[in-house]
N, C-alpha and C positions, 0 to 999 in steps of 0.2 A: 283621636278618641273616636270609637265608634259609637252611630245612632242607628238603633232601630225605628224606623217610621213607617216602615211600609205598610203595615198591618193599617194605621190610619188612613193612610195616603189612597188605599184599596176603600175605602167605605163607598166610597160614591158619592158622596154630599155634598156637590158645589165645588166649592172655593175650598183650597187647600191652605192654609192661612201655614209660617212660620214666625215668628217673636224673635226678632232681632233687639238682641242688648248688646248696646254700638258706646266703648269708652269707658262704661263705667267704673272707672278704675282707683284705686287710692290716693294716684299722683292728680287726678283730676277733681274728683270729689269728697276725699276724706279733708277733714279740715284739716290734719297735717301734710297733705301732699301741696307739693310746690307748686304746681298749675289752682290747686282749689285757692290760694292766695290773688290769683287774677280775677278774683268773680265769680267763679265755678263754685267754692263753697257757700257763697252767700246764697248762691240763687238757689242750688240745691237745698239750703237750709229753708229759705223763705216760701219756696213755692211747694214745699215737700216733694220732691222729684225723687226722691229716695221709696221714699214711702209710695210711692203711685208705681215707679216702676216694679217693685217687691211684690206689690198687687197685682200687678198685668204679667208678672213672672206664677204669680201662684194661679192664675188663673185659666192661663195657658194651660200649666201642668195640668191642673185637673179637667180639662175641657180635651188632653191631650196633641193638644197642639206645640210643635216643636219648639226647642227655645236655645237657640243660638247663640253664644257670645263673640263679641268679635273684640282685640284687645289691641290697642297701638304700642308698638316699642321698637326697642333697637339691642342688638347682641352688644356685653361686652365688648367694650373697645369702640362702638360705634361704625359698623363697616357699610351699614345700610343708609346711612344719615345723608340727607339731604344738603349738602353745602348752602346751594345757595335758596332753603326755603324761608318762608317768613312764617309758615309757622310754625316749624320746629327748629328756628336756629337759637332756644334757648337749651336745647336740649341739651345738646352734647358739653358744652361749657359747662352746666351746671348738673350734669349727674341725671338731668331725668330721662323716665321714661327706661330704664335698663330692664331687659325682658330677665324674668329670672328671681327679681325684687320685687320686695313690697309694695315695691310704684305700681308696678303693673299687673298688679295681683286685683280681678274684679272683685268691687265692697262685699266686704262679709255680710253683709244683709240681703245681699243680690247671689252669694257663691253660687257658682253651677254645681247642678249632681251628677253625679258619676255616669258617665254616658252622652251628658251632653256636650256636645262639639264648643273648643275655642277655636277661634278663628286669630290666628295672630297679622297684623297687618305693618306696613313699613311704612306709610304715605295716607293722606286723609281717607280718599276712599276705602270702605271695604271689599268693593270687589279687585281691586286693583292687585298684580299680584300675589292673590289667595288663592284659594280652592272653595271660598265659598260658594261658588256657581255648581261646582261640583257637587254638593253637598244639596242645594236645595231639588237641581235636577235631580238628583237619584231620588229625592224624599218625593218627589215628586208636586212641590209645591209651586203654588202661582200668583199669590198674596202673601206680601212683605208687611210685616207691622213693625213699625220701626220706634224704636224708646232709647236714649242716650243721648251726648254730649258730642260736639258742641250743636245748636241748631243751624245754624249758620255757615258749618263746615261739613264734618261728617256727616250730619241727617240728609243735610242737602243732597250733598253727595252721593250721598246709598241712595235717595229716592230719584235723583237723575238716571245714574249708572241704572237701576233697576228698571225706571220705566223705561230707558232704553231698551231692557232686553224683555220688555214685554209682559212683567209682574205688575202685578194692581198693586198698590204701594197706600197706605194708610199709616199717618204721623200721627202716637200716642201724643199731644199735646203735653197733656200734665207729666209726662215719663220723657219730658226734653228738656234742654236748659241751655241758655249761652251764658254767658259772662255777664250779660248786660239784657235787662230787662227789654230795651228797647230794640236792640239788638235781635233777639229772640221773636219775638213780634212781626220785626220787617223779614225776617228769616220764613216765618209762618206767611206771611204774605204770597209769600214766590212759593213755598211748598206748596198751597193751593190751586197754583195754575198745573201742578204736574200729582197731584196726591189727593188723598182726602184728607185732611187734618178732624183728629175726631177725640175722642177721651179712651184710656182704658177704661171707664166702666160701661161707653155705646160700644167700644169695637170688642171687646172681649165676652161671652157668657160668666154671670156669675157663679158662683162657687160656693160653697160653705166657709165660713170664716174659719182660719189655720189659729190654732191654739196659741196662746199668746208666748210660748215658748221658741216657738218658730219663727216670730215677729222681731226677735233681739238681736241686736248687732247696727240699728239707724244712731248716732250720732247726730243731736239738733243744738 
């Protein structure tokens, strides 16, 4: 998919910030996908992580700031699958995760529009065998905001891998979630020595409120 950014990326204003939306997928947080059964849908229901990431998506957009999705899965057939991982060897036995379906289609409350880049990935990281690097060089960004699932795994991950290559890395808090409350928490712990952990409504500018037709499709 192509992105136009340049146009922003040109203003001159600092920090070039991008909106990473990392998992939010149906297999993970709709209350019928199979992984939201480990955790995933509770917390997203209880913490409203749905709801906050939707915001830091709509906020983005109108603030013009990129907003990226990045999606985990596997081809039919499972050819990319990890034998020996722990944590996708639910995967292939039981069906999930099939790029293509429903599983890995991001929540209808979150959908990307037309133009904005998916990133599809094999393995926890998102930089790991993508093109996502590719994608923020060209936009020419330097600031990662990171919102999505799991805290503990994939956030981590993107804000290592990032701060590795030298991007100021900021973790939506309320736009993350693990399986386990406490979990998430000690996850936030160690993202702090490498990130800022902050909210979408300190790290993002506000916006005018999106008409409540726009708001449909959260599931509590």
């Amino acid at each position: 998919m192509e992105m136009d950014l340049t146009s922003a990326a040109e203003r001159g204003r600092g920090g070039r910030p991008a909106l990473l939306v990392l998992d939010l997928i149906n297999e993970i947080v709709h209350p019928d996908g199979k992984y939201a059964a480990d955790g995933y849908g509770a917390q997203a229901r209880e913490r409203g992580v749905l709801v906050a990431a939707a915001e830091a998506i709509r906020r983005a957009r109108a603030a013009d700031i990129p907003v990226i999705y990045v999606v985990v899965g596997f081809s039919p057939g499972y050819p990319e699958w990890p034998a020996g991982s722990r944590v996708f060897e639910k995967a292939k036995d039981d069906g999930r995760l099939v790029l293509g379906s429903w599983a890995t289609r991001v929540h209808d409350a979150l959908a990307p529009r037309p133009g904005e880049p998916v990133v599809v990935k094999h393995r926890v990281s998102p930089f790991h065998g993508t093109n996502l690097e590719v994608l923020l060089r060209t936009a020419g960004v330097d600031t990662l905001l990171l919102a999505g699932v799991s805290t503990e795994l994939v956030v981590l991950a993107a804000a290592q891998a990032a701060h590795d290559r030298d991007y100021r890395v900021r973790v939506l808090e309320d736009a993350t979630l693990a399986g386990d409350a406490g979990i998430h928490d000690a996850a936030l712990q160690i993202l702090s020595r490498i990130s800022t952990v902050t909210t979408v409504a300190e790290a993002l500018p506000a916006a005018p409120s999106a008409p409540a037709a726009e708001r449909q499709g959260v599931r509590s």
